[in-house]
C-alpha positions as CSV (number, residue, x, y, z in Angstrom):
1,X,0.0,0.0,0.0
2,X,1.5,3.6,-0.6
3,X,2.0,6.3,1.9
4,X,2.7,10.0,1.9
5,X,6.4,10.3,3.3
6,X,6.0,13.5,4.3
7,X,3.1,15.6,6.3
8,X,1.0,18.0,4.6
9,X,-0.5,21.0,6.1
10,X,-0.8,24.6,5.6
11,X,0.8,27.8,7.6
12,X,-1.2,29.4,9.9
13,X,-1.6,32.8,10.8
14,X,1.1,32.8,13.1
15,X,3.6,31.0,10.7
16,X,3.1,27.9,12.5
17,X,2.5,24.7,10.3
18,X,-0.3,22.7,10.5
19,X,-0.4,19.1,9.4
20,X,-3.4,18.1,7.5
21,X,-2.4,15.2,6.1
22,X,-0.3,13.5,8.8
23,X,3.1,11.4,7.3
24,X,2.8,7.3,6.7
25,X,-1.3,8.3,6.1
26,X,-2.1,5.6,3.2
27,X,-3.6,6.8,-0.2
28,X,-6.3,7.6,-1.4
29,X,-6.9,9.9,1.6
30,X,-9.4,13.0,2.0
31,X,-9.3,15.3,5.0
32,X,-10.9,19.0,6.1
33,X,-9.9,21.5,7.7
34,X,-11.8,24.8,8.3
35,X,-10.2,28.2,8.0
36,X,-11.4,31.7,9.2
37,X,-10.7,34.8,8.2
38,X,-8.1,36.3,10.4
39,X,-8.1,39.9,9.1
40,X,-10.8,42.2,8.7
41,X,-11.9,43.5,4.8
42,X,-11.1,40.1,3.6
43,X,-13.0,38.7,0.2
44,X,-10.3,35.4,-0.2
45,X,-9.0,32.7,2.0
46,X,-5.5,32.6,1.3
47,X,-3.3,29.4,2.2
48,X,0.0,28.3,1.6
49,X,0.4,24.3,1.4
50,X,3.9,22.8,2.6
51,X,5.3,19.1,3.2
52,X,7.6,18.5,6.0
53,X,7.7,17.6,9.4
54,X,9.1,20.6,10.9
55,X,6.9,23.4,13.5
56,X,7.1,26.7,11.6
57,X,6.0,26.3,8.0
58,X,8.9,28.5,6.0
59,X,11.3,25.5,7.4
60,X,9.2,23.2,5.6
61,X,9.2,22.2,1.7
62,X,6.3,24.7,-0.1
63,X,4.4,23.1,-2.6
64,X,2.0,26.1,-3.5
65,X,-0.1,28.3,-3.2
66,X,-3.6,28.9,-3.5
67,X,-6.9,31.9,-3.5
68,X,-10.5,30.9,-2.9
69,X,-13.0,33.6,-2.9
70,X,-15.4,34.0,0.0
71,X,-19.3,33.5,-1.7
72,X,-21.2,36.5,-0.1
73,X,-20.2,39.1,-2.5
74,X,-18.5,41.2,0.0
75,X,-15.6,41.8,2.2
76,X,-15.8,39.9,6.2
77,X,-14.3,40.9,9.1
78,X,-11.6,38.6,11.2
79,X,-13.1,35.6,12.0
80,X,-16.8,36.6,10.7
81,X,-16.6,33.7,7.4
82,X,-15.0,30.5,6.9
83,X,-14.6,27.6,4.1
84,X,-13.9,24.0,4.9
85,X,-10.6,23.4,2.7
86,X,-10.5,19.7,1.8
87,X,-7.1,17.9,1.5
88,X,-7.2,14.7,-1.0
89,X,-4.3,12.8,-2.2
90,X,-5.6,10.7,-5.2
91,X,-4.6,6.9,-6.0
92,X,-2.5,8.1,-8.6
93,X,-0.7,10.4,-5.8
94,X,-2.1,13.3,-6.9
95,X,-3.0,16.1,-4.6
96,X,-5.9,18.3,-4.7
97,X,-7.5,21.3,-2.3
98,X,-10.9,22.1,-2.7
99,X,-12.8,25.1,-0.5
100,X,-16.5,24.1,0.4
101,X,-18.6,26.1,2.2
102,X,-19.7,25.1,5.5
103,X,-23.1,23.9,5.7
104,X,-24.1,26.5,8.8
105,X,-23.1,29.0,6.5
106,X,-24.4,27.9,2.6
107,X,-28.1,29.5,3.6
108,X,-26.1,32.6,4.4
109,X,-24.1,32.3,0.9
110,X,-27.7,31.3,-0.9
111,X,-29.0,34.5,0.6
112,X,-26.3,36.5,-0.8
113,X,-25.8,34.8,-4.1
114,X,-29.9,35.4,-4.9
115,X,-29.8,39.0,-3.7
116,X,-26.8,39.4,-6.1
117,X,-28.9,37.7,-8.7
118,X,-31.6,40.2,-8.5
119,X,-29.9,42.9,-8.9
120,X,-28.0,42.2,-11.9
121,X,-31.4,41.4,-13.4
122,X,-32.6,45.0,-12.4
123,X,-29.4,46.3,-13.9
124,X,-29.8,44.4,-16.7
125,X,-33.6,45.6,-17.0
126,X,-32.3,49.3,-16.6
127,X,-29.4,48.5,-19.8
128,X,-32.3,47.2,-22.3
129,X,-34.5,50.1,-21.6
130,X,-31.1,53.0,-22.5
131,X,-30.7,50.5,-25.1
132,X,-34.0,51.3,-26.5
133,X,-33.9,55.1,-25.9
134,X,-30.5,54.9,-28.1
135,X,-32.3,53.0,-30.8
136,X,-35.0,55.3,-31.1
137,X,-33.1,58.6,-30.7
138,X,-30.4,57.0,-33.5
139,X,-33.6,56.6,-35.8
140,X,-35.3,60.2,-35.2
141,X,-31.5,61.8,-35.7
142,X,-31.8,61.1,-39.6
143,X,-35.0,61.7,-39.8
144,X,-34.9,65.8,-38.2
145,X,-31.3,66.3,-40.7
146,X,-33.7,65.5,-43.9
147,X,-36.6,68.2,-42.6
């Protein structure tokens, strides 16, 4: 059976690293871990991913990097939103990190998301109607240059 040979985790806020995916852990493998915001103004959840075994994460090996943008529409204060971040290694070895939206927050998120919908639809209804003033003032122009 194979294994990871090395922990995987993510810093945290304090550059400390946090093992996700604990070393010897046999593949396939799928874990979560939920992150907060930890500043206020924030729109993405930003984490860095490293492999190692060591306590602060800049002493371990970085594998990447990645931005997931918090559904709402808007900017959060620290600590106000969070996203479960789902660690899978694949049979093939491959690793993947997903962000999913915790399920105590999703009405919050479908709230949001239909709210956003409408208005864009009003917006929308407000850019047809100028388009039809242009139309009809782009048809009377020719018609007041010939009386």
């Amino acid at each position: 059976l194979d294994a990871i040979p090395y922990s995987i985790g993510l810093e945290a806020y304090d550059g400390t690293f946090h093992v996700i995916l604990p070393r010897n852990s046999k593949i396939p493998l799928k874990m979560h871990h939920r992150v907060y915001t930890c500043r206020d103004h924030q729109s993405t959840l930003s984490i860095d991913i490293y492999e190692g075994e060591e306590k602060l994460a800049c002493d371990n090996h970085w594998i990447g990097y990645h931005d997931f943008i918090i559904p709402g529409g808007r900017s959060f204060k620290a600590g106000e939103r969070s996203m479960n971040i789902a660690f899978e290694i694949t049979e093939d070895g491959i690793l993947m990190v997903k962000a999913e939206v915790p399920d105590d927050e999703a009405d919050l998120c479908r709230i949001n998301s239909r709210n956003e919908v409408l208005r864009i639809l009003g917006l929308i209804g407000i850019l047809i109607v100028l388009m039809a003033l242009y139309a009809c003032l782009k048809v009377l122009d020719p018609l007041e240059k010939e009386l």
